[in-house]
N, C-alpha and C positions, 0 to 999 in steps of 0.2 A: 216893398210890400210887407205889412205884417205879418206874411206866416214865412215868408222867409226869413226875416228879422229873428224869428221866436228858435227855427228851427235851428238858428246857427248859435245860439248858446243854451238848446237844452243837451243834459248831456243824457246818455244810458247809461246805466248801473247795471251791470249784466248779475244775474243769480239772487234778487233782491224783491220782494223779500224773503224770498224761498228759491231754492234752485230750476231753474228754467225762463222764471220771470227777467221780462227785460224793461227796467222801472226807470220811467222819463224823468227825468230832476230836472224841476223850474225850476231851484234856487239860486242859480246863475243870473237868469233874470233880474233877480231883484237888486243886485253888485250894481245895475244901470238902468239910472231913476229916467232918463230918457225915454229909455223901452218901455217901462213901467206905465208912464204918463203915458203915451202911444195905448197899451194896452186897454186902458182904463178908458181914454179917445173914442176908440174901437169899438170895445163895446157901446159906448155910450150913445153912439151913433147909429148902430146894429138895432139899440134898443127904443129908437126915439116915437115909431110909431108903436111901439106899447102902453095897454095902458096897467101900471107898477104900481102897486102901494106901499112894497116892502123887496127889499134884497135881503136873501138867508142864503148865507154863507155856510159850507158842510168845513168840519173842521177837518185839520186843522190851514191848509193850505186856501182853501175856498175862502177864507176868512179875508186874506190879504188884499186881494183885487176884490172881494166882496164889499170892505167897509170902504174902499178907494171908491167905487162905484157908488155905493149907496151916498156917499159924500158929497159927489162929484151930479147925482139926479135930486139932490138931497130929500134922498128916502129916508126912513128907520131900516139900519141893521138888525138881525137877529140870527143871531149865533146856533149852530147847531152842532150837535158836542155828542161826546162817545159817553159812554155811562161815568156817574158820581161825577161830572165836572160841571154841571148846573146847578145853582142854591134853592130855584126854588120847586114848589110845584113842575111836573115834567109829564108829558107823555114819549113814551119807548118802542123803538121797530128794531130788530134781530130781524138780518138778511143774509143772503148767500151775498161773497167775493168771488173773485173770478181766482182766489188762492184762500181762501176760507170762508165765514163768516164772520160779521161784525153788527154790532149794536149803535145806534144813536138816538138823541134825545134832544126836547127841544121843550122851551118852559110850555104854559098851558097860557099864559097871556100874552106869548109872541106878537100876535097881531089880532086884531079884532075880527070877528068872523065875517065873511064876505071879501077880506081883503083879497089881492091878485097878489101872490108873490112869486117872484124871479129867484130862481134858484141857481145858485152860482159855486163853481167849483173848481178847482185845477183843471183834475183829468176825467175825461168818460172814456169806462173802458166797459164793461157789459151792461152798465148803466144800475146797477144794483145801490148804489149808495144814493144817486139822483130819486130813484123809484122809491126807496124808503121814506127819504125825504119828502119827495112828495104826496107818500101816505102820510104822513105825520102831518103834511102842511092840510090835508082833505078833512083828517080825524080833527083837527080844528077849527072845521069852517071855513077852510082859507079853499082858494083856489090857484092853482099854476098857471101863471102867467108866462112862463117859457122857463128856460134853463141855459145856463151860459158854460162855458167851459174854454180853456187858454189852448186845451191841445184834447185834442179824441184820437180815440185807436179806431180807425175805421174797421180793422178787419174782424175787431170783438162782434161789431153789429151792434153798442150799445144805445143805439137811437132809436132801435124798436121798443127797445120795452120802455121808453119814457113817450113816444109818440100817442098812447091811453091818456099821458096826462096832458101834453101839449105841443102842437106842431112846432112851437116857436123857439128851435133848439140850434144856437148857437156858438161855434167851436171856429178860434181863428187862427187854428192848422192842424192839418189831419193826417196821420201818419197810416 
């Protein structure tokens, strides 16, 4: 089963990245292209009665299994980035973290308006970087077509505040 699979090489990083936080590291994961391919599967199949026009990937970890997926349905990626790391044209959401705040950005001709896009990421944990995102994916016309994620914190509760923009929220293992 894939969330056993997932849960037997993420590791905790306890006090990270502020003291009390206990931060899930995929990057084990990616050491085995097996699991990797599996993941990418997973979703793909998760997502087969959608209908996608576009995979946005939240950087920078969402980007990984974002562009394997958009690859793999052959959609258009479209990168979504923390401030100054986009060249062109951008629109900006500043949100609350479940240990600060943080900013992202996304160009202004990511996708054509009307499009459905899938929004994909590591981790959901009170859903604030999802939620932004998908302000940013609305302020351009675009609509959410669901949200994917490799591991969610169940006990943050971050699947309420993204259910406003789309029931279709999927996580393949939930701590």
């Amino acid at each position: 089963m894939i969330s056993k699979k997932i849960q037997s090489v993420v590791r905790d990083i306890y006090d990270f990245p502020k003291p009390g936080i206990v931060f899930k590291d995929v990057t084990p994961i990616f050491k085995d292209p097996a699991l990797c391919t599996e993941i990418v599967d997973a979703f793909a199949e998760k997502l087969a009665h959608l209908d996608i026009d576009v995979i946005a990937g939240v950087e920078s970890r969402g980007f990984l299994f974002g562009l394997m997926l958009a690859n793999k349905l052959n959609k258009p990626f479209v990168p979504v980035r923390k401030p100054g790391k986009l060249p062109f044209s951008i629109v900006t959401k500043s949100y609350e973290l479940e240990y600060g705040t943080a900013t992202i950005e996304i160009h202004t001709d990511a996708f054509a308006p009307g499009s459905r896009v899938f929004v994909h990421d590591d981790l959901l944990a009170t859903g604030g970087t999802a939620a932004a995102t998908a302000d940013l994916i609305f302020e351009l016309g675009g609509t959410v077509a669901g949200f994917g994620f490799v591991i969610a914190l169940g006990f943050l509760h971050g699947e309420e505040k993204l259910l406003p923009f789309s029931s279709n929220i999927i996580s393949l293992t939930t701590y």
